[in-house]
C-alpha positions in Angstrom: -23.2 -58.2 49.8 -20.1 -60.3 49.5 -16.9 -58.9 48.0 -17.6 -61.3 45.1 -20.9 -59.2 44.5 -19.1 -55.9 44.5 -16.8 -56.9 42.3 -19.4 -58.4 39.6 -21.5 -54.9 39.7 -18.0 -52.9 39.4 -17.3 -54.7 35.9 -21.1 -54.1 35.3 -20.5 -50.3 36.2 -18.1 -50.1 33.8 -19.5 -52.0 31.0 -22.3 -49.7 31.4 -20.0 -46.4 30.9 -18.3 -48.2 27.7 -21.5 -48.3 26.3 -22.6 -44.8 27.0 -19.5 -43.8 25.3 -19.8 -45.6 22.5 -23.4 -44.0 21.7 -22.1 -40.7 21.8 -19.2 -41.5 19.3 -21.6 -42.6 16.8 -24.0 -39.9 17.6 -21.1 -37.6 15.4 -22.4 -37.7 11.8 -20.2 -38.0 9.2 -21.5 -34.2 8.1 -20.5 -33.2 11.9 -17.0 -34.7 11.1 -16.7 -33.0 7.5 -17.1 -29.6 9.5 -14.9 -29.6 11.7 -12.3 -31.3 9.1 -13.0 -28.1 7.0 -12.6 -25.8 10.3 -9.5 -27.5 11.2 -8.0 -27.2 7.9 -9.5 -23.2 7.4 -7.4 -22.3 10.5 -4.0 -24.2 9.5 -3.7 -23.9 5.7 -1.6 -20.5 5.0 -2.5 -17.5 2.5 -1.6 -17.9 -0.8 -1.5 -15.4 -3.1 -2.7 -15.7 -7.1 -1.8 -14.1 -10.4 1.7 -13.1 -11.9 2.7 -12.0 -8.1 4.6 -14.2 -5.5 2.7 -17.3 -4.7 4.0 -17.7 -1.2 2.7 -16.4 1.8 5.8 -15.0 3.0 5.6 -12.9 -0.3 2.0 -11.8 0.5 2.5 -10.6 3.9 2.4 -7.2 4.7 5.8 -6.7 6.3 7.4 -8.3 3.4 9.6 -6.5 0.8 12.0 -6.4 -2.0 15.1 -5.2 -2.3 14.6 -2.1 -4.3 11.1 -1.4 -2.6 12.9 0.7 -0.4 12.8 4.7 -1.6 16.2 6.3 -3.1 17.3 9.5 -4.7 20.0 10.3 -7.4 22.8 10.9 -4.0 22.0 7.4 -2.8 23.1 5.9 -6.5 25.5 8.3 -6.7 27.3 7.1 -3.5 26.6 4.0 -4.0 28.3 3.8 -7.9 31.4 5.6 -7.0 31.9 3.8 -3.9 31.7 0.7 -5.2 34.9 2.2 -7.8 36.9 3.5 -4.7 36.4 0.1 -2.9 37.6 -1.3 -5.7 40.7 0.8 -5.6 41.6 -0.3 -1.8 41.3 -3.9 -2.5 43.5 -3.6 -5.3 46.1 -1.7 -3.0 45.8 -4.6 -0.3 46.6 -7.4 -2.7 49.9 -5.6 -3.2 50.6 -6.1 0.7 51.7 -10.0 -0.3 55.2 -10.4 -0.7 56.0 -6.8 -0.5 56.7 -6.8 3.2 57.0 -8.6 6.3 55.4 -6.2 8.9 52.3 -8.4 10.5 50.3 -5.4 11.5 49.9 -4.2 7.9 49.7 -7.9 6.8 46.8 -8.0 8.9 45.1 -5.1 8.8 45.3 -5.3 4.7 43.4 -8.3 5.0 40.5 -6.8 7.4 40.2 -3.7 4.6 40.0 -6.7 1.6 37.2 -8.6 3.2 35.6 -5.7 4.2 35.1 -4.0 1.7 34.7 -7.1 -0.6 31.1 -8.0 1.1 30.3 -4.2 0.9 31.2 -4.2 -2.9 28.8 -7.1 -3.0 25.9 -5.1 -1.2 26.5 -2.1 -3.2 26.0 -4.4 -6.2 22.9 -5.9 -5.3 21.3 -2.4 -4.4 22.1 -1.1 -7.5 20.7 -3.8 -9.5 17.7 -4.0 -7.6 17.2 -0.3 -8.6 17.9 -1.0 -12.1 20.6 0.9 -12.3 24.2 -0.4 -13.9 27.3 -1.4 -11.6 30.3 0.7 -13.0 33.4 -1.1 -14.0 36.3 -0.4 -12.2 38.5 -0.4 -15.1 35.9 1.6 -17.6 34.7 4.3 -15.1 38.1 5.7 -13.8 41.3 6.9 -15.3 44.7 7.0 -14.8 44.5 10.0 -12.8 42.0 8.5 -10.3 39.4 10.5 -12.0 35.7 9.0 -13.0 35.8 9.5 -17.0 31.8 9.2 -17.6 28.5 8.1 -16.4 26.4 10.3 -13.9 29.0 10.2 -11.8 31.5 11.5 -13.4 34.7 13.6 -11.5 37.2 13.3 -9.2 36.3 11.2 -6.4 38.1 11.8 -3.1 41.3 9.8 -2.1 41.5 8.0 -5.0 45.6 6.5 -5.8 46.7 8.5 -9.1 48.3 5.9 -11.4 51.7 6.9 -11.1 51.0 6.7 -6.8 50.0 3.1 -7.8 53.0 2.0 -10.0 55.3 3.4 -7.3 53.3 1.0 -4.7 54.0 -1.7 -6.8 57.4 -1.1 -7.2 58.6 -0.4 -3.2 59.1 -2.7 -1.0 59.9 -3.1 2.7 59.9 -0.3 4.9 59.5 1.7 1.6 56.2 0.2 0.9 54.9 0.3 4.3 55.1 4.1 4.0 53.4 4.4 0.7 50.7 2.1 1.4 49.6 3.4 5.2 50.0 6.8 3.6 47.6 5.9 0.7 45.4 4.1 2.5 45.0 7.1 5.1 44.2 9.3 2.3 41.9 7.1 0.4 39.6 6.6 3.6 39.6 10.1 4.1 37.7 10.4 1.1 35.5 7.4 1.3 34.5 9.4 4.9 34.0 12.5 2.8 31.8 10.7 0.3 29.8 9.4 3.8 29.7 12.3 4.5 27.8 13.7 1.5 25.6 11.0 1.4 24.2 11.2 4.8 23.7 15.3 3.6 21.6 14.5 1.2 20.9 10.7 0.6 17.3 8.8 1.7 18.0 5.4 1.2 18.0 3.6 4.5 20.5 0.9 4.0 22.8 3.3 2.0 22.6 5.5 5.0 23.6 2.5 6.9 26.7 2.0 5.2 27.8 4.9 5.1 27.8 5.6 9.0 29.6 2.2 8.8 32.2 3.3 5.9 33.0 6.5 8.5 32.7 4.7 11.9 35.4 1.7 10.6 37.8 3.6 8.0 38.6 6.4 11.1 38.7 3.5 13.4 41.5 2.3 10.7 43.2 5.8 10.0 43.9 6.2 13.5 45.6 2.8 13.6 47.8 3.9 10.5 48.5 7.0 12.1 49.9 5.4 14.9 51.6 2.8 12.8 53.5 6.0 10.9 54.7 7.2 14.1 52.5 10.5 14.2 
């Protein structure tokens, strides 16, 4: 055979294997080709949930939940109520720090306790809301005296700035401030610790737990910085 031959029946070869191809493409059905559309689509097209409930499969999943879904008791909402109101109190006594003196460490560390306990005001407020229960006000829910006036959680809460400790914070400044405030602030996260404290006694509410190991862990972290900053 000349190399002219081989090449002729290698193009036949092939023309032959193009064909046999061919034949088993069009042996698929269109019924065959609905199937496996309908398979295709069966394994890739997600849950979805009907009815008044979420519609997304996100929602639907089994590891999904809401805020509130979690389980709480009346010490979790009491914790959580007054120490929204205490918070409130030390963010009020760092945005007294501005202009009142010029020491850096207490500039700075003012600032850390405002954020701070800002974004756990925030989460405090959600929780409570997603329990249906109401957020206190700060001015409505405690007195002059640093005391709660109603609600369930009504009473002295710890540390709390009487008003007459306030109006004197307001009224120092320089060195004479610096006392005042580390002083206040020392006793004021003594009690937010002793309200942890309580709350890891008897609350059940995982995240509320949480926070309070956090309120403890960071506000001695920050008493002993104050301590130092006092000279003791």
């Amino acid at each position: 055979m000349t190399p002219h031959d081989t090449a002729r029946s290698r193009r036949h070869a092939g023309l032959i294997g193009i064909a046999a191809a061919a034949l088993v493409v069009a042996g698929c059905s269109p019924d065959q080709e609905s199937s496996d559309r309908t398979a295709t689509s069966a394994v890739t097209t997600p849950a979805v949930t009907t009815g008044a409930g979420p519609s997304s499969a996100v929602a639907s999943s089994p590891g999904a939940s809401t805020p509130g879904a979690s389980s709480h008791n009346q010490a979790d909402v009491e914790f959580t109520s007054t120490m929204i109101v205490h918070h409130m109190q030390a963010v009020e006594m760092a945005e007294l720090v501005e202009g009142r003196t010029d020491n850096a460490e207490l500039i700075a560390l003012a600032d850390r306790i405002e954020d701070a306990q800002e974004n756990e005001i925030d989460q405090m407020t959600d929780r409570l809301r997603s329990w249906g229960v109401a957020v206190p006000d700060h001015d409505d829910d405690h007195g002059e005296d640093g005391h709660m006036q109603h609600g369930p959680h009504a009473g002295a809460m710890a540390g709390m700035m009487t008003a007459e400790q306030m109006a004197a914070l307001r009224a120092a400044r320089g060195a004479e401030f610096d006392r005042l405030w580390l002083e206040g602030m020392i006793r004021h996260h003594r009690g937010a610790i002793e309200m942890a404290d309580e709350e890891l006694a008897e609350g059940e509410n995982p995240a509320t737990r949480r926070l309070a190991e956090q309120v403890k862990t960071t506000q001695q972290a920050e008493i002993d910085q104050m301590e130092k900053m006092l000279g003791r």
